[in-house]
C-alpha positions as CSV (number, residue, x, y, z in Angstrom):
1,X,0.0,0.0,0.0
2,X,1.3,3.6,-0.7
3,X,0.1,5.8,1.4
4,X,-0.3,10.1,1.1
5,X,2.7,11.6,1.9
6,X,3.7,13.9,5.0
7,X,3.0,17.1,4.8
8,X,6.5,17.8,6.2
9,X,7.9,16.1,3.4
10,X,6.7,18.2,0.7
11,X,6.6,21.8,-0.4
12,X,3.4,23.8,0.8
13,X,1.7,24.3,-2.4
14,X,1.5,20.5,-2.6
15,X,-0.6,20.3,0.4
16,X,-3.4,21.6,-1.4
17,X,-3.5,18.3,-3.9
18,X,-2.8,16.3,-1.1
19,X,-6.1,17.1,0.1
20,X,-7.9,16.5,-2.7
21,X,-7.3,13.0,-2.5
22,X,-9.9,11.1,-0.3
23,X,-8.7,7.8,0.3
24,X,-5.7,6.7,2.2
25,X,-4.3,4.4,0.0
26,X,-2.7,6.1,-3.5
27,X,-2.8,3.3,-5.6
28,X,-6.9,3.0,-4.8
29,X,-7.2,6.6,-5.6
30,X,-5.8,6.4,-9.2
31,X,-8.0,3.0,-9.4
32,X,-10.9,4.7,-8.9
33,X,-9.8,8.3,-10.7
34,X,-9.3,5.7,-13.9
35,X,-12.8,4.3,-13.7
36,X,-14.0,8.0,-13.2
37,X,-12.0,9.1,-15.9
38,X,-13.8,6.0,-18.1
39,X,-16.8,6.6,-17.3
40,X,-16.9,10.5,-18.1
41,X,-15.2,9.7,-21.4
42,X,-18.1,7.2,-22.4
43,X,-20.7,9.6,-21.7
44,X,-19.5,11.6,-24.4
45,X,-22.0,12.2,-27.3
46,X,-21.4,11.1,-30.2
47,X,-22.5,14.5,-31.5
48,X,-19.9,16.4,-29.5
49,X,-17.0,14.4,-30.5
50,X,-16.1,16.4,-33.2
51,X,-16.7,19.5,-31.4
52,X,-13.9,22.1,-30.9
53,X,-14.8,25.9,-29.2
54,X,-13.1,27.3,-32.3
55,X,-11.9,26.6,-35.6
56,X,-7.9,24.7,-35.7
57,X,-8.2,24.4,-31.6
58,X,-8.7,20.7,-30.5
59,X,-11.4,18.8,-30.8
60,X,-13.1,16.2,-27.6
61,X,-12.0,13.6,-30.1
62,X,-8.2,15.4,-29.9
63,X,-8.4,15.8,-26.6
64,X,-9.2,12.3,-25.4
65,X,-6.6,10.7,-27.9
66,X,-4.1,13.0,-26.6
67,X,-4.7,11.5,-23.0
68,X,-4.3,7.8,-23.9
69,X,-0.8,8.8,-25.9
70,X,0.3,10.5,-22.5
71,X,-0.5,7.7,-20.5
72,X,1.1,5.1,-22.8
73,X,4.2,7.8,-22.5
74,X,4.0,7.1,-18.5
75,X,3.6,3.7,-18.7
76,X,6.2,2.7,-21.1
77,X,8.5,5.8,-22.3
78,X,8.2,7.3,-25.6
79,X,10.4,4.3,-27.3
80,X,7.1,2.3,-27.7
81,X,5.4,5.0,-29.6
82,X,8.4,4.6,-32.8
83,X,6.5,5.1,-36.3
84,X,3.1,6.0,-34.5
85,X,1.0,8.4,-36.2
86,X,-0.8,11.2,-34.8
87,X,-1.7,14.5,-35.5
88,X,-0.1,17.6,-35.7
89,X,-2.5,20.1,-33.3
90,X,-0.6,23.0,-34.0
91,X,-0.8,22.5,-38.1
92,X,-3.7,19.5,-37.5
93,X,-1.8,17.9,-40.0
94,X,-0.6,14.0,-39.9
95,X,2.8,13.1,-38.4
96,X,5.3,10.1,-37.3
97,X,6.7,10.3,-33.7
């Protein structure tokens, strides 16, 4: 079990985010942020999927894609993602990482 840190044993302006974790156990809290995370993604229309605030800013679609290449980046390093295309959000053109 990994437990929330000491407040002694980290800068002040991280107590702020300590507290906004409930549970006592870390590696339950990212369980359950991961299911949370799930399930809000799912609810996602279909309709809004494609939607974007403005034009050539990123779309829900983007957005969510973006999240599952950062985690893959956490999980693994960036030496898995050879050859993988993905967009360009600046220029929303295709490109290889």
């Amino acid at each position: 079990m990994i437990v929330k840190p000491n407040y002694s044993d980290a800068p002040k302006y991280c107590h702020y985010y300590f507290d906004l974790v409930t549970e006592n156990n870390l590696l339950d809290a990212l369980q359950n942020s991961y299911k949370e995370t799930l399930t809000l993604i799912a609810s996602i229309p279909t309709e809004k999927e494609n939607y974007s605030y403005a034009e050539r800013k990123w779309t829900t679609k983007m957005f969510c894609g973006i999240l599952l290449i950062a985690k893959g980046f956490m999980l693994t390093g960036p030496s898995d993602f050879q050859g993988l295309t993905i967009l360009n959000y600046q220029g929303l053109t295709k490109t290889n990482i």
